[in-house]
PDB file of N, CA, C and O in Angstrom:
ATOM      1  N   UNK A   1      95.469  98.065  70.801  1.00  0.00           N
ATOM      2  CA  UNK A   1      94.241  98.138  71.534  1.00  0.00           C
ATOM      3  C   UNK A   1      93.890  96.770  72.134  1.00  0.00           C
ATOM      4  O   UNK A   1      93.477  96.786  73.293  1.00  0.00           O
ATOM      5  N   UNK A   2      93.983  95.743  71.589  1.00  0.00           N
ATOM      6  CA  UNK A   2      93.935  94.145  71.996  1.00  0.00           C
ATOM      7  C   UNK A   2      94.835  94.070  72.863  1.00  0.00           C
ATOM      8  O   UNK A   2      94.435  93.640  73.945  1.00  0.00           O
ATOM      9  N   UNK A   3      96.166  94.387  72.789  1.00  0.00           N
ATOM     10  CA  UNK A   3      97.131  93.935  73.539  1.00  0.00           C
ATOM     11  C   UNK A   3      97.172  94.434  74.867  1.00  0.00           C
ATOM     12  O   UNK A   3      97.686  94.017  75.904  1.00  0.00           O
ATOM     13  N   UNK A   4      96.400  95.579  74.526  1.00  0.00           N
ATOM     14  CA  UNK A   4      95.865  96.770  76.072  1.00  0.00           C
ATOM     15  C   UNK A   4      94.946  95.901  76.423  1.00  0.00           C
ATOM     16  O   UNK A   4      95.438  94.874  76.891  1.00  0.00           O
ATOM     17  N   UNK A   5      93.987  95.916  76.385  1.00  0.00           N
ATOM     18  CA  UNK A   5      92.778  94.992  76.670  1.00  0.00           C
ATOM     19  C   UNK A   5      93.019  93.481  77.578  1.00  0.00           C
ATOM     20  O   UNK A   5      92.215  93.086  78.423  1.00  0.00           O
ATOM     21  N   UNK A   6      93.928  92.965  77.310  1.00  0.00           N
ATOM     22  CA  UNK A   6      94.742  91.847  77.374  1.00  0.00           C
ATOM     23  C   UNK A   6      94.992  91.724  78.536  1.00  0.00           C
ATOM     24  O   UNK A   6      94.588  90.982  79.432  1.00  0.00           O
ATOM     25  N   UNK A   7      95.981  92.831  78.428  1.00  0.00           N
ATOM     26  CA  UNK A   7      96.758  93.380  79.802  1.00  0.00           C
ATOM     27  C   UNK A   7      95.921  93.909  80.736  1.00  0.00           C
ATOM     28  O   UNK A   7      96.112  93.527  81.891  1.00  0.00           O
ATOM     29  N   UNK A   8      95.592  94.201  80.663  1.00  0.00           N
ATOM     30  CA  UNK A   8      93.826  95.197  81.506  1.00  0.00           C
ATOM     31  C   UNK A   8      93.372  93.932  82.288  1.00  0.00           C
ATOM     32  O   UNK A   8      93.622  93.838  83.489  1.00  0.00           O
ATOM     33  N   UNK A   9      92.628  92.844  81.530  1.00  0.00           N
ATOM     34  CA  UNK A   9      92.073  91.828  81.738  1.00  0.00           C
ATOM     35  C   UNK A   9      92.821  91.293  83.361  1.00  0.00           C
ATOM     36  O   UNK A   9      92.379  91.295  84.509  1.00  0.00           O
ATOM     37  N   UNK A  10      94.157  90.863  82.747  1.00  0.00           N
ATOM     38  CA  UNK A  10      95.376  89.955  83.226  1.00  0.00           C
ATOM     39  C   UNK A  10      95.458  91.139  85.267  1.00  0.00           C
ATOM     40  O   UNK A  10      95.574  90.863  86.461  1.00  0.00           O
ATOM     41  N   UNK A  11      95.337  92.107  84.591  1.00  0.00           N
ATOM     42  CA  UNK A  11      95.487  93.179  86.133  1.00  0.00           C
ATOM     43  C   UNK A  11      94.781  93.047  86.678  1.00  0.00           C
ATOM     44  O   UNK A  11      94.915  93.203  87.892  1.00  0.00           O
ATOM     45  N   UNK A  12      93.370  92.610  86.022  1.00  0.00           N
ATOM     46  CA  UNK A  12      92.097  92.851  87.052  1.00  0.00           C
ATOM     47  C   UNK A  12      91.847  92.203  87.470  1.00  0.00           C
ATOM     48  O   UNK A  12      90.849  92.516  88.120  1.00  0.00           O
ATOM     49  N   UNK A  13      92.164  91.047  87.636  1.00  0.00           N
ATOM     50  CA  UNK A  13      92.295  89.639  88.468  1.00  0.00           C
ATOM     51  C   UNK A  13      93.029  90.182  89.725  1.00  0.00           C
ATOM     52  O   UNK A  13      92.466  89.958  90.797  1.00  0.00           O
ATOM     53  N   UNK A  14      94.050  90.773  89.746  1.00  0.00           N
ATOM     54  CA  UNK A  14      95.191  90.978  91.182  1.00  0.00           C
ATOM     55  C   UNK A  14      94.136  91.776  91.699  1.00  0.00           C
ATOM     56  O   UNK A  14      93.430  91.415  92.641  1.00  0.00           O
ATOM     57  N   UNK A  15      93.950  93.467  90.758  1.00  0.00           N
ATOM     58  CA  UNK A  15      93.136  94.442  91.617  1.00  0.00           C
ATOM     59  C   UNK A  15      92.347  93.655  92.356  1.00  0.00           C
ATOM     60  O   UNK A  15      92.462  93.637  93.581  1.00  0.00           O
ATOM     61  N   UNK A  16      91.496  92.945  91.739  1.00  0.00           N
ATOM     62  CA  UNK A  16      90.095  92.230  92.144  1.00  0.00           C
ATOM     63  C   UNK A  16      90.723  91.652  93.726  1.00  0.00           C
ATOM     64  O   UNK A  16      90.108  91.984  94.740  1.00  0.00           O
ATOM     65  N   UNK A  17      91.167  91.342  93.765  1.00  0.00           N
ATOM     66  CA  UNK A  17      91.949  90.319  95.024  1.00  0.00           C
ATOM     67  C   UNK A  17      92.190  90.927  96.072  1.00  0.00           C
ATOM     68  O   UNK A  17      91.720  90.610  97.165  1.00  0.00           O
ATOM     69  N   UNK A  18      92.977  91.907  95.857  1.00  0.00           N
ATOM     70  CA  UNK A  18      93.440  93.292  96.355  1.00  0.00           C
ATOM     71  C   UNK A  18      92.388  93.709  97.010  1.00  0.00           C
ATOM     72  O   UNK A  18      92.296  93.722  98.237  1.00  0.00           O
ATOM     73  N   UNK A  19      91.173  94.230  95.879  1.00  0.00           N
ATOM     74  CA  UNK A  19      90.351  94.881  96.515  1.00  0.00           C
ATOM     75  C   UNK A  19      89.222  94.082  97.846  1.00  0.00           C
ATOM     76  O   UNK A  19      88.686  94.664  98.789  1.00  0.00           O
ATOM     77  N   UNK A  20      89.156  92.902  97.557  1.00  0.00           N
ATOM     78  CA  UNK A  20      88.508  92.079  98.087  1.00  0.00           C
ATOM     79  C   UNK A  20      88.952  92.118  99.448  1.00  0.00           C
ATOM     80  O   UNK A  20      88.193  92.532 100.323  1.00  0.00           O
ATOM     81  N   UNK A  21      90.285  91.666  99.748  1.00  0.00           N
ATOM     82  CA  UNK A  21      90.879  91.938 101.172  1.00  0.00           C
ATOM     83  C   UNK A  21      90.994  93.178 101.512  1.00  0.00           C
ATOM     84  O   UNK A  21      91.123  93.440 102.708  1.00  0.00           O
ATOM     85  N   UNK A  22      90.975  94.184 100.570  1.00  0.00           N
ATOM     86  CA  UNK A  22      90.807  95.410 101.631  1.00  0.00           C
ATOM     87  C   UNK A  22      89.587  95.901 102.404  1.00  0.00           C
ATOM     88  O   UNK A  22      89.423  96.361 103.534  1.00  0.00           O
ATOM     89  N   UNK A  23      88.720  95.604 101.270  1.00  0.00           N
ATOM     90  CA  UNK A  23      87.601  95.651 101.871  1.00  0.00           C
ATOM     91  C   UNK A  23      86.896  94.875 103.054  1.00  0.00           C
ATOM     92  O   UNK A  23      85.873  95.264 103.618  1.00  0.00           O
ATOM     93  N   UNK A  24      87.613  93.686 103.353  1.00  0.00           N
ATOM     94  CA  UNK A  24      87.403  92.424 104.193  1.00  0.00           C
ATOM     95  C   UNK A  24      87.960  93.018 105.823  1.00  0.00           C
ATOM     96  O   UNK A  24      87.660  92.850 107.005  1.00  0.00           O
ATOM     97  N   UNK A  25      88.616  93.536 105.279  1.00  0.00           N
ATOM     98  CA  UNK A  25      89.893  94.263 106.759  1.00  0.00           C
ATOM     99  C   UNK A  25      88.771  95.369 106.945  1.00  0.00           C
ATOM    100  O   UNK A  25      88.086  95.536 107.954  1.00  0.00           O
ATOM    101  N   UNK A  26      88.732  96.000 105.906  1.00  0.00           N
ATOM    102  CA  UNK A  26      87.917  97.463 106.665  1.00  0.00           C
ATOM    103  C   UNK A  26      86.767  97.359 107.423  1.00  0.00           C
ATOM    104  O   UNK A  26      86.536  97.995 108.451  1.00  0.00           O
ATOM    105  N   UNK A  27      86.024  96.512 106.875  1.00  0.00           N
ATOM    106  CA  UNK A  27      84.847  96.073 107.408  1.00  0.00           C
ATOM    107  C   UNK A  27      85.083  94.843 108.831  1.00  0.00           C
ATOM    108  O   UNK A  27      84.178  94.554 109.614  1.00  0.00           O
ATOM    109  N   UNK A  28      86.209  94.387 108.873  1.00  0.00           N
ATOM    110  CA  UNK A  28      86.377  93.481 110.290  1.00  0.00           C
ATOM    111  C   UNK A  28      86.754  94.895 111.257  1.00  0.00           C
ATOM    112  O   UNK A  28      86.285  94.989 112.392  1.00  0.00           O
ATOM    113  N   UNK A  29      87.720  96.057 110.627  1.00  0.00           N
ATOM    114  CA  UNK A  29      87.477  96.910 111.485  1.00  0.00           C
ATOM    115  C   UNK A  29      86.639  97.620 111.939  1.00  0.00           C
ATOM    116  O   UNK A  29      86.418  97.698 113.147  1.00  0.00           O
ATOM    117  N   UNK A  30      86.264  98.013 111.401  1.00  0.00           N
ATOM    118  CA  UNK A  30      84.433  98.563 111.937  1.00  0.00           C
ATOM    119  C   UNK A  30      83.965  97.608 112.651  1.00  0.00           C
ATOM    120  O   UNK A  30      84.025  97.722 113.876  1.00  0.00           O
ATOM    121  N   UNK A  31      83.567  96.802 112.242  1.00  0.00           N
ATOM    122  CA  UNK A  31      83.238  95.557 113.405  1.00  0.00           C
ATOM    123  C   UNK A  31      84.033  95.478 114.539  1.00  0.00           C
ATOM    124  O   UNK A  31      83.310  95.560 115.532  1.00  0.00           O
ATOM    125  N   UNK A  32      85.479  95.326 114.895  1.00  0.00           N
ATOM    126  CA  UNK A  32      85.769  95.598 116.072  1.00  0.00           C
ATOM    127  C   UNK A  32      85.609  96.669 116.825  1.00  0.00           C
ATOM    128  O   UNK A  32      85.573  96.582 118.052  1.00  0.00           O
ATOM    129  N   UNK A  33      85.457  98.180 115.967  1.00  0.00           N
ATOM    130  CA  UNK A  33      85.623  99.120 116.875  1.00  0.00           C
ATOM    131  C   UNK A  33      84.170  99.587 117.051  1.00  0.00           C
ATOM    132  O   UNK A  33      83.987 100.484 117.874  1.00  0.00           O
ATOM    133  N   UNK A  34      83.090  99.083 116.369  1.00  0.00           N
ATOM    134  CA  UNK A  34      81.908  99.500 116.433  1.00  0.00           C
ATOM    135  C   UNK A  34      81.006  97.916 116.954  1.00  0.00           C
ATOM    136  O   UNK A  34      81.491  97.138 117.776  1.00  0.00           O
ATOM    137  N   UNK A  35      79.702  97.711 116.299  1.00  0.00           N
ATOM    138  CA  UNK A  35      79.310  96.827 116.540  1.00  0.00           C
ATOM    139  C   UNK A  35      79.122  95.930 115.197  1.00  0.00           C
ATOM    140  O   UNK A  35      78.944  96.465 114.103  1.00  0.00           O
ATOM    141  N   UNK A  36      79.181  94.361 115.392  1.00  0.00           N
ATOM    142  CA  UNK A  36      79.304  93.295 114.755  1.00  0.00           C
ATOM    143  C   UNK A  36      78.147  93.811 113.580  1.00  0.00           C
ATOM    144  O   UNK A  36      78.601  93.843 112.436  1.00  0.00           O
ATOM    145  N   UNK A  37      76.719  94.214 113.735  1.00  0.00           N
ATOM    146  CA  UNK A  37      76.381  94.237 112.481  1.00  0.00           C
ATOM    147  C   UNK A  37      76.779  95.571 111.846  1.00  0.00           C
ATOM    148  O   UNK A  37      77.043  95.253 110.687  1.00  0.00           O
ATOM    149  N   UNK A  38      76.896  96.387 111.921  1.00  0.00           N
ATOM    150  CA  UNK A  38      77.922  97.461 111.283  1.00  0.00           C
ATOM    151  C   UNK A  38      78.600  97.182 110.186  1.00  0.00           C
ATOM    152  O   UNK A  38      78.401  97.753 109.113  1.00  0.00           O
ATOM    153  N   UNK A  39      79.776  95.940 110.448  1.00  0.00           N
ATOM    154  CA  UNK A  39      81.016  95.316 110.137  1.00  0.00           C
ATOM    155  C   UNK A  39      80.190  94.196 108.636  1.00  0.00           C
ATOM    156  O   UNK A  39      80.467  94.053 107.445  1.00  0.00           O
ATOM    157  N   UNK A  40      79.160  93.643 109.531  1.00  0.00           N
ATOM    158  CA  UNK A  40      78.313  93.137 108.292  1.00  0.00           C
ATOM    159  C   UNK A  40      78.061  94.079 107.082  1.00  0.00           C
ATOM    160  O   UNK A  40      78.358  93.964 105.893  1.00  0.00           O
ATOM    161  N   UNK A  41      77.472  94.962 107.717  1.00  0.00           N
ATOM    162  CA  UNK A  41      76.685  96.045 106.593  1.00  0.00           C
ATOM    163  C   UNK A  41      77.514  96.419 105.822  1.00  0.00           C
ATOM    164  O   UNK A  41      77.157  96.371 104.645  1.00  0.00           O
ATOM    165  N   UNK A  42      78.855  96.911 106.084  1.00  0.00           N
ATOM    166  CA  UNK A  42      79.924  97.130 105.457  1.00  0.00           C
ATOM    167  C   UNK A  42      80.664  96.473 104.470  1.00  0.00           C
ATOM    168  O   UNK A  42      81.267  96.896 103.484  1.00  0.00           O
ATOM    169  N   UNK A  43      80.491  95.302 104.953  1.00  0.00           N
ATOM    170  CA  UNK A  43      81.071  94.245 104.379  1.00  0.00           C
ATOM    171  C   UNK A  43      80.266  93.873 103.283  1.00  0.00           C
ATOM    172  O   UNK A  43      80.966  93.551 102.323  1.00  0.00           O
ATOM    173  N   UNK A  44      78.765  93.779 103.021  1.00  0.00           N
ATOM    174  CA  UNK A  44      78.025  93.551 101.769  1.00  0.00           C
ATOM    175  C   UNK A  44      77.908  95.297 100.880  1.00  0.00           C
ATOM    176  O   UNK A  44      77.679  95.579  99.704  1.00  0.00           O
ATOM    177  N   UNK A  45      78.078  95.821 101.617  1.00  0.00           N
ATOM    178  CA  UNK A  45      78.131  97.334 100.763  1.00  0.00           C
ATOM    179  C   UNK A  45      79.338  97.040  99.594  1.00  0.00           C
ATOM    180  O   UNK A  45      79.264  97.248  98.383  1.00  0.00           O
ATOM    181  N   UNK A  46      80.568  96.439 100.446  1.00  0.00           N
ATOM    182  CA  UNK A  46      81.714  96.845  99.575  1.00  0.00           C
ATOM    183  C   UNK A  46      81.446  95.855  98.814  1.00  0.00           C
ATOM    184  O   UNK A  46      81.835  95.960  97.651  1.00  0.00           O
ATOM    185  N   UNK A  47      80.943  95.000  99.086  1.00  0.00           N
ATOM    186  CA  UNK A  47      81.277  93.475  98.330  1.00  0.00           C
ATOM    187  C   UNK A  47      79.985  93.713  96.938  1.00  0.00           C
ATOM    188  O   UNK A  47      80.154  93.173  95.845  1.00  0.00           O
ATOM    189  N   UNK A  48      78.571  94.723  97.287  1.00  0.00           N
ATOM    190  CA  UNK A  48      78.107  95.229  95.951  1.00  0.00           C
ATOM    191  C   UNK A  48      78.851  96.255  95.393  1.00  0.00           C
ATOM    192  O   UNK A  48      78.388  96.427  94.266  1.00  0.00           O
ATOM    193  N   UNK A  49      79.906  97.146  95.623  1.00  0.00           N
ATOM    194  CA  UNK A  49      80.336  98.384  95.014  1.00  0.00           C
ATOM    195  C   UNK A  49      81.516  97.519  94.325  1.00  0.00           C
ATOM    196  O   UNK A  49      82.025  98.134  93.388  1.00  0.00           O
ATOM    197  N   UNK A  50      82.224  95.903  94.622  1.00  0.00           N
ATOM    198  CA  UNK A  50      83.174  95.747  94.299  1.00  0.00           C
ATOM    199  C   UNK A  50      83.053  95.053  93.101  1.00  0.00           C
ATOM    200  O   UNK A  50      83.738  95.245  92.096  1.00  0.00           O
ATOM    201  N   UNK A  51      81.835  93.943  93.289  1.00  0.00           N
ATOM    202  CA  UNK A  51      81.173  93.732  92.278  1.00  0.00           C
ATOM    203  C   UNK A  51      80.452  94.176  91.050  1.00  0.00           C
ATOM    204  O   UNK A  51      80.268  93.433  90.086  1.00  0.00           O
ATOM    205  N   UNK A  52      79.929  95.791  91.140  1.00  0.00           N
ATOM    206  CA  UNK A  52      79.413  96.734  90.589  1.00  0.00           C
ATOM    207  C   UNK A  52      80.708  97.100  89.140  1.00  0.00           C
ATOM    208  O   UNK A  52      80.752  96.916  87.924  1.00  0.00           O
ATOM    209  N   UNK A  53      81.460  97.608  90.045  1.00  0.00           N
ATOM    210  CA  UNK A  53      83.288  97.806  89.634  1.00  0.00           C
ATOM    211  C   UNK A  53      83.930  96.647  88.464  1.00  0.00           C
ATOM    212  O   UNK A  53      84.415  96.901  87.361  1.00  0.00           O
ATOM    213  N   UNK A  54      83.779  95.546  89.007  1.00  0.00           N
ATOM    214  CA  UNK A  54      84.641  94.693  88.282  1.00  0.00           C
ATOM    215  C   UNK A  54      83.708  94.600  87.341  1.00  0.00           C
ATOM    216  O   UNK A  54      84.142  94.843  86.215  1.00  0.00           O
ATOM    217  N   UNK A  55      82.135  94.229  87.428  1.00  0.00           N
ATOM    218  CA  UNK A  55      81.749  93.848  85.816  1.00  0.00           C
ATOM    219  C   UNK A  55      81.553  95.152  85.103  1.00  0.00           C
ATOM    220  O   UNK A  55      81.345  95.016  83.897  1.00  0.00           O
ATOM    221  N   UNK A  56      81.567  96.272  85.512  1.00  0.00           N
ATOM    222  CA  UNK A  56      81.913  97.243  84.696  1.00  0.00           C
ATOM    223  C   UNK A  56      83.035  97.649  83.780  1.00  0.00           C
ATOM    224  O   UNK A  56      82.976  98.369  82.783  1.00  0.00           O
ATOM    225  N   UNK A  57      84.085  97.034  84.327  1.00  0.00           N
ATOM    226  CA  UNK A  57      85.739  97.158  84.288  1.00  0.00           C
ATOM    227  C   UNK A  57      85.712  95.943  82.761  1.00  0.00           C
ATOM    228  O   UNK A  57      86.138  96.215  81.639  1.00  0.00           O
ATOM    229  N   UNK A  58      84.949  94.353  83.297  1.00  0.00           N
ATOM    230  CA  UNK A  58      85.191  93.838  82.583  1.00  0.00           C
ATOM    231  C   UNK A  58      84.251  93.484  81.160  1.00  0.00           C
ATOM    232  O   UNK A  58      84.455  92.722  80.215  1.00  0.00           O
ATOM    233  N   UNK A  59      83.048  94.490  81.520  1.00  0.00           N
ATOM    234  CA  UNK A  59      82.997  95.044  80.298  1.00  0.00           C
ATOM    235  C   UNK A  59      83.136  96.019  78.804  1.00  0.00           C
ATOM    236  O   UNK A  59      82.822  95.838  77.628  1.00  0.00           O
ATOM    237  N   UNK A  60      83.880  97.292  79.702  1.00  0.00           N
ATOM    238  CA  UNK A  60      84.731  97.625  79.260  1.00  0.00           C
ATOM    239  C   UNK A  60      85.998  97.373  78.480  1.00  0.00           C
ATOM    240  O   UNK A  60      86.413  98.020  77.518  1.00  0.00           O
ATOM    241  N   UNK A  61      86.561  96.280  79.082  1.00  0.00           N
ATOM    242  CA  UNK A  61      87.582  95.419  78.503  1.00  0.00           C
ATOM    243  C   UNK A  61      87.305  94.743  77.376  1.00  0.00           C
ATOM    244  O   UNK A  61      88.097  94.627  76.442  1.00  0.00           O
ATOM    245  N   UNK A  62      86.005  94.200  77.421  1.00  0.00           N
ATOM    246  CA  UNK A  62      85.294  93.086  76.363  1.00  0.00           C
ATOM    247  C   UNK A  62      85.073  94.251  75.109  1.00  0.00           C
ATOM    248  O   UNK A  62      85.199  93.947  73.923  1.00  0.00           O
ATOM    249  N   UNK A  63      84.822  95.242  75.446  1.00  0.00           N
ATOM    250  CA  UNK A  63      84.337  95.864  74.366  1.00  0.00           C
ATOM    251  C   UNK A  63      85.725  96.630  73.614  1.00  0.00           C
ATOM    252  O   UNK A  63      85.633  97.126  72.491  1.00  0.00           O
ATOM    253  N   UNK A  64      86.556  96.638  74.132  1.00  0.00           N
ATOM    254  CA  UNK A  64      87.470  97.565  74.065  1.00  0.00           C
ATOM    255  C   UNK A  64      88.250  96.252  73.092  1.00  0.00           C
ATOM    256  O   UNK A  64      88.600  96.561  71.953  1.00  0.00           O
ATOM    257  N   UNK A  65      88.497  94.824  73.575  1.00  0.00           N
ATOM    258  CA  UNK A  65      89.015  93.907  72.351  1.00  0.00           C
ATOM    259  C   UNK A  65      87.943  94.310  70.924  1.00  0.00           C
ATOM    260  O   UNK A  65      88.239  95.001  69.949  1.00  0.00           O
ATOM    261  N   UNK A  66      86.700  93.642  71.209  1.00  0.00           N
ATOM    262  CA  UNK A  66      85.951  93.817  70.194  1.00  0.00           C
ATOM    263  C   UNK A  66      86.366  94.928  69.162  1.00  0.00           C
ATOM    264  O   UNK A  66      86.927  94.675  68.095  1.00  0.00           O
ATOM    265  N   UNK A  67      85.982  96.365  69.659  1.00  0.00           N
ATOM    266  CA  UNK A  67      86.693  97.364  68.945  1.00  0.00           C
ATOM    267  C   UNK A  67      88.080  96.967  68.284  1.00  0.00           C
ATOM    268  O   UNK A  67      88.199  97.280  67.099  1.00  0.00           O
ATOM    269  N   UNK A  68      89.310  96.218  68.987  1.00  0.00           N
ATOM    270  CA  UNK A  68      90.363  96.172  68.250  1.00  0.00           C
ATOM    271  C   UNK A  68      90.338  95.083  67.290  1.00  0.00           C
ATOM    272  O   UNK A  68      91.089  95.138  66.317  1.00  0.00           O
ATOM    273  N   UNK A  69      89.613  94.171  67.447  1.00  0.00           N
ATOM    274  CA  UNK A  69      89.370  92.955  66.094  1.00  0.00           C
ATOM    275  C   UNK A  69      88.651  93.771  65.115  1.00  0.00           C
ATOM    276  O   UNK A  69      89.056  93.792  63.953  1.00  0.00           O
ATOM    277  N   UNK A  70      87.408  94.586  65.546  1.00  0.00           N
ATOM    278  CA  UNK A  70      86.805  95.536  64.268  1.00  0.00           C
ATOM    279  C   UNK A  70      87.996  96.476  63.198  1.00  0.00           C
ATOM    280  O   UNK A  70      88.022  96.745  61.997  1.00  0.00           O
ATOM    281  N   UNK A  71      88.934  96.781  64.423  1.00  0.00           N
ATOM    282  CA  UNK A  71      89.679  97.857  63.771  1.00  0.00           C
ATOM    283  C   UNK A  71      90.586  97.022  62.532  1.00  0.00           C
ATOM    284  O   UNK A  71      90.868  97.361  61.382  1.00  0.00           O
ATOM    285  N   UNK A  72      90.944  95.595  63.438  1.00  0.00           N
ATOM    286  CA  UNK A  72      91.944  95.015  62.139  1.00  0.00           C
ATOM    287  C   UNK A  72      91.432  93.941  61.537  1.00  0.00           C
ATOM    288  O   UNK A  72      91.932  92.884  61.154  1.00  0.00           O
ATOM    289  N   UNK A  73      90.032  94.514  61.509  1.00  0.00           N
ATOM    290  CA  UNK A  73      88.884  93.568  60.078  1.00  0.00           C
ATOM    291  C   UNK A  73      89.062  91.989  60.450  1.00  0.00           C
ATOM    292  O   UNK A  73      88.991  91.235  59.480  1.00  0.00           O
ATOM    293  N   UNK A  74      89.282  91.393  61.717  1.00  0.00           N
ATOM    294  CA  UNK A  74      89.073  90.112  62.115  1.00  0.00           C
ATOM    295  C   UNK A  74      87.376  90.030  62.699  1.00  0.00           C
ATOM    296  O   UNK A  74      86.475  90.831  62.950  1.00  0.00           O
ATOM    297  N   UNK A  75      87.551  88.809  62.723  1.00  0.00           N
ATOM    298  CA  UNK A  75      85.843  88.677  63.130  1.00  0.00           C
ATOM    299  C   UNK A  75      85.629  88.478  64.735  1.00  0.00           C
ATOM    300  O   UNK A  75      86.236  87.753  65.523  1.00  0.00           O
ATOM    301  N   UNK A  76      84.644  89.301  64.915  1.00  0.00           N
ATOM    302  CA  UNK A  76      84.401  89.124  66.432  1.00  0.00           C
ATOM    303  C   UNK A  76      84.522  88.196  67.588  1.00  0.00           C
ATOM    304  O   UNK A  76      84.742  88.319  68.793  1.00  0.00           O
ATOM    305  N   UNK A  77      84.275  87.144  66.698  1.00  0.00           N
ATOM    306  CA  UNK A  77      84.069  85.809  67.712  1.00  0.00           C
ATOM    307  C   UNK A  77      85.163  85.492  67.581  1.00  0.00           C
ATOM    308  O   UNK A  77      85.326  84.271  67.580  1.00  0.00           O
ATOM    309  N   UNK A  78      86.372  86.322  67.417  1.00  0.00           N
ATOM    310  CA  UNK A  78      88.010  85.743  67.768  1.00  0.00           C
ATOM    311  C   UNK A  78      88.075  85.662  69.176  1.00  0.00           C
ATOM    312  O   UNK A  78      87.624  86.625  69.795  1.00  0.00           O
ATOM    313  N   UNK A  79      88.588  84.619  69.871  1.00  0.00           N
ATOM    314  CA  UNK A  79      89.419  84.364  71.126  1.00  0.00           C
ATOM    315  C   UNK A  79      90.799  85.097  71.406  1.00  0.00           C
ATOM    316  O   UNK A  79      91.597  85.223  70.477  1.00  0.00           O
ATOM    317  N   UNK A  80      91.135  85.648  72.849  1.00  0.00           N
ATOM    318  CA  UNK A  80      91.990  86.415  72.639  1.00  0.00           C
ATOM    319  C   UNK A  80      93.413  84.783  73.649  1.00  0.00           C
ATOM    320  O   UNK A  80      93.782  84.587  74.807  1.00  0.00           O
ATOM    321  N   UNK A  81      93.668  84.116  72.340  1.00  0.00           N
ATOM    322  CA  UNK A  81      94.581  83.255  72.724  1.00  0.00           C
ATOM    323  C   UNK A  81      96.121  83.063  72.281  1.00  0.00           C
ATOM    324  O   UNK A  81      96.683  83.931  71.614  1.00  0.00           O
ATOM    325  N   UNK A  82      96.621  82.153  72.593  1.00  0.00           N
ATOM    326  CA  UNK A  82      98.387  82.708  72.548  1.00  0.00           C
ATOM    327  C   UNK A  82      98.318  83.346  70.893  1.00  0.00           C
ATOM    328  O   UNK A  82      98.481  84.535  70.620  1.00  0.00           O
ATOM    329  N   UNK A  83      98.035  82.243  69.887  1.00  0.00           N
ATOM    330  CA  UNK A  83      98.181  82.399  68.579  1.00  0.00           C
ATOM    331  C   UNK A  83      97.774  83.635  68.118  1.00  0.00           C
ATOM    332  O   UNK A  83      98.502  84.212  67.310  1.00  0.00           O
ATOM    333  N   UNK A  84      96.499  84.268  68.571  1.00  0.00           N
ATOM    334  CA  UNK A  84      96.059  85.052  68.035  1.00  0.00           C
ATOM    335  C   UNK A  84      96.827  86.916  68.885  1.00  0.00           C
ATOM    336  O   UNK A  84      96.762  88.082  68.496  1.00  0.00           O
ATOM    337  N   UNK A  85      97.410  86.300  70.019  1.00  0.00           N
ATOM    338  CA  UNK A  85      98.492  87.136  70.432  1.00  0.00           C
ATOM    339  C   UNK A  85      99.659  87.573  70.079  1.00  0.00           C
ATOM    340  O   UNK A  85     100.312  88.560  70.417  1.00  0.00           O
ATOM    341  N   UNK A  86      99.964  86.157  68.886  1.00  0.00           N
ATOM    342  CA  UNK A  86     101.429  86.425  68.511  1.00  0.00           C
ATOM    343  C   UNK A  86     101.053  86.991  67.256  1.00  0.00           C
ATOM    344  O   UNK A  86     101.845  87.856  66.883  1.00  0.00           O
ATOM    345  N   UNK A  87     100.016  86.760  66.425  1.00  0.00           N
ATOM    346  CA  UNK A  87      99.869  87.416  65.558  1.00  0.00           C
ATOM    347  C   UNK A  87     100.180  88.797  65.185  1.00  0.00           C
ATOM    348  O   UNK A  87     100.833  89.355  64.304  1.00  0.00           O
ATOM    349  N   UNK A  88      99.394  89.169  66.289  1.00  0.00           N
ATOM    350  CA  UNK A  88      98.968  90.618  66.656  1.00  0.00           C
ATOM    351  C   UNK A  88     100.560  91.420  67.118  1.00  0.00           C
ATOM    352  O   UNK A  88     100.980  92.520  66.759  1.00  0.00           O
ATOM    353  N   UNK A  89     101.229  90.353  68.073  1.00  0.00           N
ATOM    354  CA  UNK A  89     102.435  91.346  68.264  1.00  0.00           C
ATOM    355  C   UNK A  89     103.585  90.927  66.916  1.00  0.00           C
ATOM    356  O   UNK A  89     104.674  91.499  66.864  1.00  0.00           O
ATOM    357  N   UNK A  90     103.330  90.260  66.252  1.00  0.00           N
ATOM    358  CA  UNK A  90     103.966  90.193  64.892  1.00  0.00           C
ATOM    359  C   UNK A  90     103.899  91.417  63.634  1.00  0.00           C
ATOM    360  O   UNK A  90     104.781  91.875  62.907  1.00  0.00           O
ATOM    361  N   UNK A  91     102.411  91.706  63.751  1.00  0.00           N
ATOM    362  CA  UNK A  91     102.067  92.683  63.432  1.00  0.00           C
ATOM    363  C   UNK A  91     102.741  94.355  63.663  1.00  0.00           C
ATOM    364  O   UNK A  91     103.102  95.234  62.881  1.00  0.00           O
ATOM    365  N   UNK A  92     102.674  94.217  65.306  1.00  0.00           N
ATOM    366  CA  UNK A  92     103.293  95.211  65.585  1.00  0.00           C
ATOM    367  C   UNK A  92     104.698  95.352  65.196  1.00  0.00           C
ATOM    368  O   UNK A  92     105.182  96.480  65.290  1.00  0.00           O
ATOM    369  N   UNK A  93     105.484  94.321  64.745  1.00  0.00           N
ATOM    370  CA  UNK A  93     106.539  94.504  64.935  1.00  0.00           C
ATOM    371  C   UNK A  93     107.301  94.774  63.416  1.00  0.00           C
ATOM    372  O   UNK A  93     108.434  94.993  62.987  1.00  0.00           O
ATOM    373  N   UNK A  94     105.977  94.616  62.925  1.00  0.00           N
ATOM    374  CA  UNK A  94     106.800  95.256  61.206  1.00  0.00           C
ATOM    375  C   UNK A  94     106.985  96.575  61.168  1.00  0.00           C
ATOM    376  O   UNK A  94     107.482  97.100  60.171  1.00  0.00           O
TER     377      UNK A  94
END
């Protein structure tokens, strides 16, 4: 569940990026094929729905470690860092 979480985290940085320029393009298109504030309007719509998205995503994530330190009786205020990564896939690997 940590190691998911992890990975989740590590993706949502690209999505995030991803989504950012797509939304940047869609909205310069509208703006060319319509009019300039259009292209604006568009452009802060996506940029609240994208924002909306990611801290949802990345709270989800936050909670979803939490849950996996609860599950293997570590304490919350663990950091999810190399050491405490290798642990965990050490774990897995017995």
């Amino acid at each position: 569940m940590v190691l998911d979480a992890h990975a989740s985290s590590q993706r949502l940085r690209i999505k995030l990026n991803v989504t950012i320029v797509g939304g940047l393009l869609i909205a310069l298109l509208i703006a060319i094929l319509s009019q300039w504030q259009f292209g604006v309007a568009a452009a802060l719509l996506f940029g609240l729905l994208i924002q909306f998205s990611h801290e949802r995503m990345k709270t989800m994530i936050e909670a979803k470690t939490i849950q996996g330190f609860q599950v293997m009786n570590w304490d919350q205020s663990s950091e999810m860092n190399e050491e405490n990564l290798k642990k965990i896939r050490a774990l897995l690997d017995k």
